[in-house]
C-alpha positions as CSV (number, residue, x, y, z in Angstrom):
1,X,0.0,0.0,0.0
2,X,1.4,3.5,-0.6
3,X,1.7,6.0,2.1
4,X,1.6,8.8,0.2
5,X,-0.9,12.0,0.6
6,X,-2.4,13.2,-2.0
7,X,-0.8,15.9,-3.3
8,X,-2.3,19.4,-2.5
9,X,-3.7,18.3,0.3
10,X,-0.9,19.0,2.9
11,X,-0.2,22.9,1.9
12,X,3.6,23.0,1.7
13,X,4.9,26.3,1.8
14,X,6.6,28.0,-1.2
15,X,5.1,25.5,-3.2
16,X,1.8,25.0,-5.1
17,X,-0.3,21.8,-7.2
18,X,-2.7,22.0,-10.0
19,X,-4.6,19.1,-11.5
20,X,-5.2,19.6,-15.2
21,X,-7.4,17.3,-17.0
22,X,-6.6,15.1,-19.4
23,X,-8.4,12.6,-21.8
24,X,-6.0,9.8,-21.2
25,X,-5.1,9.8,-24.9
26,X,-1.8,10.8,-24.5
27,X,1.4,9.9,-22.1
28,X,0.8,13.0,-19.4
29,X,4.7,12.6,-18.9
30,X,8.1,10.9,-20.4
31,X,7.2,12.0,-23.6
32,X,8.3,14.9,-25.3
33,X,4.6,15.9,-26.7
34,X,3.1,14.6,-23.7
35,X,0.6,16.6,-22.1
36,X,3.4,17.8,-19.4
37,X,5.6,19.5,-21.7
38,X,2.3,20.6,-24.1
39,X,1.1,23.0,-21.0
40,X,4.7,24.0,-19.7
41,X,5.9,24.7,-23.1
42,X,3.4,27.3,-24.2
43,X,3.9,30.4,-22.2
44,X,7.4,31.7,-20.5
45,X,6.0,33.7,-17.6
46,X,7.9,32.6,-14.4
47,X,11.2,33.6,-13.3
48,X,12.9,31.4,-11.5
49,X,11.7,28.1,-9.4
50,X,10.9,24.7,-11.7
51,X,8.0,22.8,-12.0
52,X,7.5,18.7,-12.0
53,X,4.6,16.5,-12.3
54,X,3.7,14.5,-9.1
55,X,3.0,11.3,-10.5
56,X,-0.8,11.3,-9.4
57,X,-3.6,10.4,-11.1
58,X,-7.3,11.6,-9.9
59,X,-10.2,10.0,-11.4
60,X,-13.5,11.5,-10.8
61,X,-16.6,9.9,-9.8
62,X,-17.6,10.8,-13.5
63,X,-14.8,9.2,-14.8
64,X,-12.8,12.5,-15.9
65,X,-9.1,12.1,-15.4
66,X,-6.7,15.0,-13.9
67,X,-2.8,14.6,-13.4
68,X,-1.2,16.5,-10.5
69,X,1.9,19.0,-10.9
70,X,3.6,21.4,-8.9
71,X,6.1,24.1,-8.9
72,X,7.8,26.4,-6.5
73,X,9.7,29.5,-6.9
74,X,8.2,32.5,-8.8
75,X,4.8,31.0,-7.7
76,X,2.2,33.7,-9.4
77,X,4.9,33.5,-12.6
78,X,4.1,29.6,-12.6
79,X,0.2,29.5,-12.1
80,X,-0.3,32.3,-14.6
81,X,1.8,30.2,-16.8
82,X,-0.3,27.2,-16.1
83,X,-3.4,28.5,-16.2
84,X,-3.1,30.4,-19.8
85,X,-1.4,27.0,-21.0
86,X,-4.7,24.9,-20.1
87,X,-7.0,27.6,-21.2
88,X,-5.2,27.3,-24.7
89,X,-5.7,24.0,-24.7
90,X,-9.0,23.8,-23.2
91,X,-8.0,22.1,-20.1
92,X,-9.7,22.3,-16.9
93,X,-7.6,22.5,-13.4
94,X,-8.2,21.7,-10.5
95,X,-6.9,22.3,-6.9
96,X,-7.2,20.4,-3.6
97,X,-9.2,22.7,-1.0
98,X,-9.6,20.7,2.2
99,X,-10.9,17.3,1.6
100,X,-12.2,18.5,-2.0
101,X,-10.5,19.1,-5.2
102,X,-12.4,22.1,-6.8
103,X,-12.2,22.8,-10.8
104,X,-11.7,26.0,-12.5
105,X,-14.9,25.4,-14.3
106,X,-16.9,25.9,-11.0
107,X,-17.6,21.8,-10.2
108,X,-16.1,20.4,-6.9
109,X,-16.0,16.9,-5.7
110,X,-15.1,15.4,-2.2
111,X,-11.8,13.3,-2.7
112,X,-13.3,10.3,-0.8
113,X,-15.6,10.1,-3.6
114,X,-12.2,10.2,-6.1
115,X,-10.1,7.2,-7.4
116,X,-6.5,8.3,-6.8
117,X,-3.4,6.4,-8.3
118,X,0.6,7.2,-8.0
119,X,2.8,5.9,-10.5
């Protein structure tokens, strides 16, 4: 059994994680289209800090898949970055708030009700 939290849910200072959906179409990391690299690659807005994917997989109660990253540093620089980078690819985010993960297009669900995987 693995021990680890989910991420977002233990707020970790100078750090930050966003879930950003994904269709399961496409390798989310390890690839150098992959959806990772896709969302990170379109905008240069942060500074300084780096940003890495968590190796998390959330799967709604719907069935809707979202992948966890996080980033630290020049943490407005990296969210901006994010959030333009899903919005030009029509990707929803989502961030852990309490025992919920609440989306950017308004929905929130309770994690209990989530599957969660780490690979």
């Amino acid at each position: 059994m693995n021990n680890r939290e989910i991420p977002g849910k233990i707020i970790v200072e100078n750090r930050e994680v966003k879930y950003i959906s994904d269709d399961g179409s496409n390798n989310f990391v390890n690839n150098k289209n992959g959806l990772f690299d896709l969302i990170t690659s379109q905008f240069e807005i942060a500074k300084y800090g780096g940003i890495i994917s968590e190796n998390c997989k959330l799967t709604l109660p719907n069935g809707e898949l979202f992948h966890s990253l996080s980033y630290k540093g020049d943490i407005e620089g990296w969210r901006e970055e994010i959030n333009l980078g899903a919005e030009k690819l029509k990707l929803i985010t989502g961030k852990v708030i309490n025992d919920k993960i609440e989306l950017s297009d308004g929905r929130n669900f309770k994690l209990s009700d989530c599957k969660i995987e780490f690979y």
